[in-house]
N, C-alpha and C positions, 0 to 999 in steps of 0.2 A: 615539673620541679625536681622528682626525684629520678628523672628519667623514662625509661617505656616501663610499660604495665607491670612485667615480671619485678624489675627490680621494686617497683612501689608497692605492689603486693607483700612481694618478700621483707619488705622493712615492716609494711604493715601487721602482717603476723606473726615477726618475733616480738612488736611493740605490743600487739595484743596478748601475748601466753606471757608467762612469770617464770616455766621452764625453760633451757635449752631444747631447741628443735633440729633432728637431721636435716641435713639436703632435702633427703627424698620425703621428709614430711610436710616441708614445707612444699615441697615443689606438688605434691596433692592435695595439699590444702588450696593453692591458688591453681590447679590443676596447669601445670608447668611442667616442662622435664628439669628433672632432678639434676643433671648434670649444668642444665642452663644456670640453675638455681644457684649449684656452686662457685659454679665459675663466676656470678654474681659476687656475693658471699666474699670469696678470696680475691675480688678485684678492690674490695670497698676497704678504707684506711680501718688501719688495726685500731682508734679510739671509738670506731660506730659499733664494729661487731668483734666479737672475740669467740673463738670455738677453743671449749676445753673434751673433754671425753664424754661428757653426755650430748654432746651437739654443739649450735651455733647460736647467740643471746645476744642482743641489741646492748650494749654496754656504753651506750652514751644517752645520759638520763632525760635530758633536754629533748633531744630528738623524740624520744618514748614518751614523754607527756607531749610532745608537741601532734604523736600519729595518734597518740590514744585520743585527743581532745579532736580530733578530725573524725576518728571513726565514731563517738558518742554524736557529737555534731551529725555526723552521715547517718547513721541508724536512729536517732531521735527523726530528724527528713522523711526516713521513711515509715516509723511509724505514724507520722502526723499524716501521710498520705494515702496509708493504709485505713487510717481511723477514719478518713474525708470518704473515700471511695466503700468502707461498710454502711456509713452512715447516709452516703447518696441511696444506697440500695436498700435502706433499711433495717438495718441490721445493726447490732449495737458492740460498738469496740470496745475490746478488754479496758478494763482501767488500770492494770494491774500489768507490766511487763517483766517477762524472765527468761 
């Protein structure tokens, strides 16, 4: 949908932080080169993303509730299968995540 990994990464984690993020922070947070990451970044229309002097921020709101509500979706998944796989072995899952 959004393309190859890098660039769905790269939306997913300026959808995820509230700050602006460098290139090169992003590009280790999805463990990417930094350069790829830009040239991402500066390929993508100026209403998704906007880079002022502290970095680069997802500036299209719709899209940012749309990856945020994909990655709680995606990280709820996998705690439900975290919780299955302590509880096969006996073991008793947090009730409490943070």
């Amino acid at each position: 949908m959004f393309g190859g990994r890098v660039r769905a990464e790269t939306l997913e984690t300026l959808a995820a932080t509230s700050k602006p993020l460098s290139a090169y922070h992003v590009g280790k947070a999805i463990n990417a080169q930094p350069i790829q990451v830009l040239t991402i970044l500066k390929s993508l229309e100026p209403g998704i993303v906007r880079h002022t002097q502290d970095g680069w921020f997802l500036s299209n709101e719709l899209l940012r509730q749309f990856l945020r509500q994909e990655l709680s979706s995606r990280e709820a998944g996998w705690r439900s299968e975290k919780d299955e796989i302590l509880t096969r072995h006996r073991l008793r899952p947090r009730l409490r995540y943070g």
